[in-house]
C-alpha positions in Angstrom: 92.8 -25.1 -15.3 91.5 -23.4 -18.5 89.4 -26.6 -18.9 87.8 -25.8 -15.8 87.2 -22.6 -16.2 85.8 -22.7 -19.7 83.4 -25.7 -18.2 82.7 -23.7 -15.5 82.0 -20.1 -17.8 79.8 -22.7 -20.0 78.1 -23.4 -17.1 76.9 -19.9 -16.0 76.0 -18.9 -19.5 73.0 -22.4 -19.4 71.7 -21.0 -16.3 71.8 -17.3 -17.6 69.8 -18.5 -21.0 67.6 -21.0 -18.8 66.4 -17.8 -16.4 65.9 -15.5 -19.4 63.7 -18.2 -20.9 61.3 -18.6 -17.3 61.3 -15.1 -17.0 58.0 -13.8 -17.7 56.5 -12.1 -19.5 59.0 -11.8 -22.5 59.4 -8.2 -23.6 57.4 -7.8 -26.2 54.4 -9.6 -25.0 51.6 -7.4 -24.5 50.1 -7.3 -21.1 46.2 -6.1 -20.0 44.7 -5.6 -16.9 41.3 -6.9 -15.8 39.0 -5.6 -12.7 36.3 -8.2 -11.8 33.7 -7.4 -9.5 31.0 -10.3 -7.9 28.4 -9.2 -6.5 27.9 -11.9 -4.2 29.2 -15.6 -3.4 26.8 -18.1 -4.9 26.9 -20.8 -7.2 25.5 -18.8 -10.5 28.0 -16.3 -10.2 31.4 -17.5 -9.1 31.0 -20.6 -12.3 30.6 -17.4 -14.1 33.9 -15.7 -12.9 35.3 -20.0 -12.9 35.0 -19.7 -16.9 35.7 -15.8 -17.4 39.1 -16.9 -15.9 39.5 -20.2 -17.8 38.6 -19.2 -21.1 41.1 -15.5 -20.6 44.1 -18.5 -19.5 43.2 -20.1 -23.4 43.2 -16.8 -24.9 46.0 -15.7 -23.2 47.8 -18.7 -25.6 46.0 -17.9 -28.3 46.7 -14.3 -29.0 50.5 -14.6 -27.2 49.2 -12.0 -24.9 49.4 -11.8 -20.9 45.8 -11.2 -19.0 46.3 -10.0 -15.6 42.9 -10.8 -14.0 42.1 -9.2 -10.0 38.6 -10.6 -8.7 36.6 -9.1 -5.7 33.5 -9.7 -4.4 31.7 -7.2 -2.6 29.1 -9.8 -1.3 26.2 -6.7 -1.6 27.6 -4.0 0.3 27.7 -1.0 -1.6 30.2 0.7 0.1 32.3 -2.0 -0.8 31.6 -2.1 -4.1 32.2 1.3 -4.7 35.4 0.7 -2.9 36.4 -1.9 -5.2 35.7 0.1 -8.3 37.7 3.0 -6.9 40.5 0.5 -6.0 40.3 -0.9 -9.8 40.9 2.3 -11.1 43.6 3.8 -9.3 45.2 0.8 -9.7 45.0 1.7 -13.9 42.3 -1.6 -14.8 42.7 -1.4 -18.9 38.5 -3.0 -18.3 36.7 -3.3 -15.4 34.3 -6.6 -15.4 30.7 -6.3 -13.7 29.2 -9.4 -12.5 25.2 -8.8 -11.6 23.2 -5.7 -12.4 24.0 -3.8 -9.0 28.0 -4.2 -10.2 27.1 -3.0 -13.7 25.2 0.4 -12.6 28.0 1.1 -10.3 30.8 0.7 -12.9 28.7 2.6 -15.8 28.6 5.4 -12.7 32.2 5.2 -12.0 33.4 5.2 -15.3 31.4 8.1 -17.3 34.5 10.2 -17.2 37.3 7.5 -17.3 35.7 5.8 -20.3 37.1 2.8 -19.1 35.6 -0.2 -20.9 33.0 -2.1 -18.7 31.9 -5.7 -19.9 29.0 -6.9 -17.4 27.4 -10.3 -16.7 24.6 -11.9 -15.9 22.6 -8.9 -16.0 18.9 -10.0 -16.3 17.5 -6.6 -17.8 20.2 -4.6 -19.7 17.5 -2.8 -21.0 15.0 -1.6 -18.1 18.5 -1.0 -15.6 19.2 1.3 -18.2 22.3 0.3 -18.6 22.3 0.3 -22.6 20.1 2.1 -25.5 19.1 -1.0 -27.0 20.8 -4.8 -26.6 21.8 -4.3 -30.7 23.7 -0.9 -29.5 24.4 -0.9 -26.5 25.7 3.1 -26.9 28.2 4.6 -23.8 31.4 2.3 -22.7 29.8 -1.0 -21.9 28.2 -4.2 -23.3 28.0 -7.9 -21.6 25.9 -10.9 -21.3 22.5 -10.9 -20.4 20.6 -14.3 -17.9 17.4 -12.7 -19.4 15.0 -15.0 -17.8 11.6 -16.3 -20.0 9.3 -16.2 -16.7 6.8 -17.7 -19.4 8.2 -20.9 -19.9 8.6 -21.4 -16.3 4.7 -21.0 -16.1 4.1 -23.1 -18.4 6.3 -25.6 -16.4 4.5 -25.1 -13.2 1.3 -25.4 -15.1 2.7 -28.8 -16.8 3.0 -30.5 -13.9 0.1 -29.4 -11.8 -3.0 -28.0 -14.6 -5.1 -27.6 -11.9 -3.0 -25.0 -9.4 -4.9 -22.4 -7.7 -2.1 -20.4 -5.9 1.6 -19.7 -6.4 4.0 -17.9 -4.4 6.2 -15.1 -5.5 9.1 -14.7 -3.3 12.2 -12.4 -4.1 13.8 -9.2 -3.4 11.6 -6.1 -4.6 14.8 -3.9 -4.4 16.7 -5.9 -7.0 16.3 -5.0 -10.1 16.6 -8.6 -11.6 13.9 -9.6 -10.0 11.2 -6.4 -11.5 10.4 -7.2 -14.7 10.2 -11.4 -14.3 7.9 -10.4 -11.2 5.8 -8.2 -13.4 5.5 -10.9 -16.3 4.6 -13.5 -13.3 1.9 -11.3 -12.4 0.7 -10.9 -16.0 0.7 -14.4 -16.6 -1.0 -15.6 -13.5 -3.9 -12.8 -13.9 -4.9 -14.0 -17.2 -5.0 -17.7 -16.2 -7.0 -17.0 -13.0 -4.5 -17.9 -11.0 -3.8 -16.9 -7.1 -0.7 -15.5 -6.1 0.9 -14.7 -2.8 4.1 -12.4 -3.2 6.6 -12.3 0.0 10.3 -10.3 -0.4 13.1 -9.8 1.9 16.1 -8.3 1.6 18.7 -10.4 4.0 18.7 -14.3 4.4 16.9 -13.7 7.9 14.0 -12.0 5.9 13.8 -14.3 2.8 13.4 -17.7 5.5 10.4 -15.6 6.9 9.0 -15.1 3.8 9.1 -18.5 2.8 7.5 -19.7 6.3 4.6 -17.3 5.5 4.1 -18.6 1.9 3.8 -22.5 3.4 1.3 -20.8 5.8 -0.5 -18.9 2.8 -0.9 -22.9 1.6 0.7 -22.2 -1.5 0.8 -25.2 -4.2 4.1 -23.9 -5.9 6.6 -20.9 -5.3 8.4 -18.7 -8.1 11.5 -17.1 -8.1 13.4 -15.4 -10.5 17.0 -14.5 -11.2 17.2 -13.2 -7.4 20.7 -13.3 -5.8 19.1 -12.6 -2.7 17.2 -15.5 -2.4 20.1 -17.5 -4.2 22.1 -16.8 -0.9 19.3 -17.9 0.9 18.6 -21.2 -1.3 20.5 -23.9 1.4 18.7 -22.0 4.4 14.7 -22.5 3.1 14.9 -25.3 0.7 13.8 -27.7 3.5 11.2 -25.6 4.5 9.4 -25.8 1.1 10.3 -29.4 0.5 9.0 -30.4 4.1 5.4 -28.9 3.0 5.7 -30.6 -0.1 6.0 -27.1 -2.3 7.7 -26.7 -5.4 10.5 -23.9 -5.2 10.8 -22.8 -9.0 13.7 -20.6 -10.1 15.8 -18.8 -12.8 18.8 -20.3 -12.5 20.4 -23.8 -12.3 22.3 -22.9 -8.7 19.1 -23.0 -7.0 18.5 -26.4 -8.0 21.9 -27.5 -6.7 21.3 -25.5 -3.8 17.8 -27.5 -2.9 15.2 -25.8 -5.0 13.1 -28.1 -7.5 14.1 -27.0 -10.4 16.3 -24.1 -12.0 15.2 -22.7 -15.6 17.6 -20.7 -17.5 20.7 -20.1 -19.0 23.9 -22.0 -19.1 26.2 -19.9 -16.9 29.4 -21.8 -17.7 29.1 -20.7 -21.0 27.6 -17.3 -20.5 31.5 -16.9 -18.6 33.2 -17.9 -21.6 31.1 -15.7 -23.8 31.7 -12.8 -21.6 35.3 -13.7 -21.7 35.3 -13.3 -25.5 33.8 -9.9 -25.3 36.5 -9.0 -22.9 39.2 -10.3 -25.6 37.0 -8.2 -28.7 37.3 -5.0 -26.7 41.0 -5.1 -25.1 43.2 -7.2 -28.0 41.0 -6.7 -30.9 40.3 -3.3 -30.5 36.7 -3.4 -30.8 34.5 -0.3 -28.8 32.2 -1.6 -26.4 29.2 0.2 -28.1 29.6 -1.8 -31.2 29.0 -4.9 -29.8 25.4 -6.2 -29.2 24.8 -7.5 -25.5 24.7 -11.4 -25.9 21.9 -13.4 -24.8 21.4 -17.2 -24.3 19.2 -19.9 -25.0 16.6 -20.3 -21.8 16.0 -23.9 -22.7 17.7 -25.9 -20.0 15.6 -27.2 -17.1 17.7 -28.4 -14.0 15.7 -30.5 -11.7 17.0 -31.8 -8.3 16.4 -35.5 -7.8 16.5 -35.5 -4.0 13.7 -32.9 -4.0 11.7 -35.1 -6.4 11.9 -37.6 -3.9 10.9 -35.5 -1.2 8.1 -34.3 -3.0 6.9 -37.8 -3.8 7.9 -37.5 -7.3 10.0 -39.0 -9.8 12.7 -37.8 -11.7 12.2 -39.8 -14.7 8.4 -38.9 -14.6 9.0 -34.7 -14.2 11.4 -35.0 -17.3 8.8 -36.9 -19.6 6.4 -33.8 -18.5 9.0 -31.1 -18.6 10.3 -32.2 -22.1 8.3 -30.8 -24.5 8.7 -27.4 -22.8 12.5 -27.8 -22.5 15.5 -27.9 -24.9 17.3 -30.4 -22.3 16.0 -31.7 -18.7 19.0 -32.2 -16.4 19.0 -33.9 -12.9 21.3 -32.6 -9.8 21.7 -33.3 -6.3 22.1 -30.9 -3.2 25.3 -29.4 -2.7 26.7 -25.9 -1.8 28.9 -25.1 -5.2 29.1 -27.1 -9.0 32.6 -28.5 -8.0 31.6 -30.1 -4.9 29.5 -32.9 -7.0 32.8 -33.8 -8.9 33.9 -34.8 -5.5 
């Protein structure tokens, strides 16, 4: 009977130790809270928040800390937003995180008083948002990552493959504040070639299909757009429309491309997520103040071109990239699909 009980006491005391060792976290372990806001669901963005989370999970094992993240997405409703950011802070956020320019302004707003850390992302103009004094020192409670698009270079692109254009499009959201200053460099550009532009802006998906019916109607040879998350959720519904009237759709980011533009210029956004996660890790566990860390910004070297649209446009891939390369760090191909994960499948 003693044997028993002694086995049976022996017993208890592995599950006790085995239940203290899955608990989580140990005491000890020190544990930070993370707010992130989306501004809206498109492909840019959420590979953005993909590799925020990712590269916290690795840094979470390499610091032997615990990262509690909380995502939202106010998909462009301000209300909403400012709903979220009140929600983050009640709920005692150690750092809110501010995906897209609207989301940045809003958390610099909301957290003036609070002095709650704010990291943004993939904000195109740090600068003319006013968001920071200068991208070295950024001054206030926030820094971040910047998509700073070189509107330039994507000239030069559309100039590559047709030197004799007359007339490009310019389509985007006027009340986004991404879209101002690549707009105004478009403008500047085109001017001092000689060049024709039509400009057409909407606001909703309904508008921005509109707008690009009107520019195959202006008889537009090629159509620019920026960084614009508004027609980045309008990508899948007006990509036929310009491939169907043989119009190159050029953009800012790689997710247009996926979604059916011809080609996306600009930054890497995978790796602009894990960057902003290492700011995230600077401020919280290192200690580091917001204002003493320069805003990052990327390379805007990497041309994404989608094949299908090559096709459709009577062009090859192979062909574009020969033209493209001497403008471009790297020339990538893609096919048509909704989000980066589905071509995996």
């Amino acid at each position: 009977m003693k044997r028993i009980i002694a086995l049976v006491l022996v017993a208890v005391m592995a599950l006790f130790v085995a239940a203290c060792n899955t608990s989580s976290p140990s005491e000890g372990t020190k544990t930070y809270s993370v707010g992130i806001c989306n501004f809206v669901d498109d492909a840019s963005l959420n590979q953005i928040i993909e590799n925020i989370e990712t590269r916290l999970k690795e840094i979470e094992t390499e610091k032997g800390v615990k990262v509690d993240v909380k995502v939202d997405n106010c998909n462009m409703d301000a209300a909403v937003l400012n709903q979220i950011i009140t929600d983050f802070s009640v709920s005692g956020v150690d750092l809110m995180v501010g995906v897209a320019t609207p989301v940045a302004m809003a958390m610099q707003s909301a957290t003036e008083d609070s002095r709650i850390p704010v990291v943004f992302a993939a904000v195109s103009d740090p600068l003319s948002a006013g968001l920071v004094d200068s991208l070295e020192k950024p001054g206030h409670n926030l820094t971040g990552t910047s998509d700073f698009l070189d509107t330039n270079a994507v000239m030069n692109l559309i100039l590559a493959l047709n030197p004799e254009i007359k007339s490009i499009g310019l389509l985007y959201n006027v009340g986004e504040d991404s879209s101002a200053t690549p707009i105004a460099a478009a403008k500047a550009f085109l001017d001092a070639k000689g060049i024709k532009y039509y400009e057409r802006t909407g606001t909703t998906v309904d508008e921005i299909m509109l707008a690009a019916q009107a520019l195959v109607a202006d008889g537009v040879e090629a159509v620019f757009t920026p960084t614009d998350n508004t027609v980045m959720k309008s990508e899948l519904a007006i990509y036929e429309t310009f491939a169907n009237a043989k119009i190159p759709h050029y953009t800012g980011a790689d997710s247009f491309a996926l979604n059916g533009a011809f080609l996306g210029y600009g930054v890497d956004y995978a790796n602009l997520g894990v960057e902003t996660a290492n700011m995230i890790a600077e401020i919280l566990i290192d200690g580091k103040s917001p204002d003493s860390l320069a805003v990052k910004t990327f390379d805007n070297g990497t041309a994404t071109v989608n094949t299908e649209i090559c096709e459709a446009l009577g062009l090859k891939f192979d062909d574009v990239a020969s033209i493209f390369a001497p403008f471009c760090t790297k020339v990538q191909p893609i096919t048509t699909a909704e989000n980066f994960g589905d071509l995996n499948q």
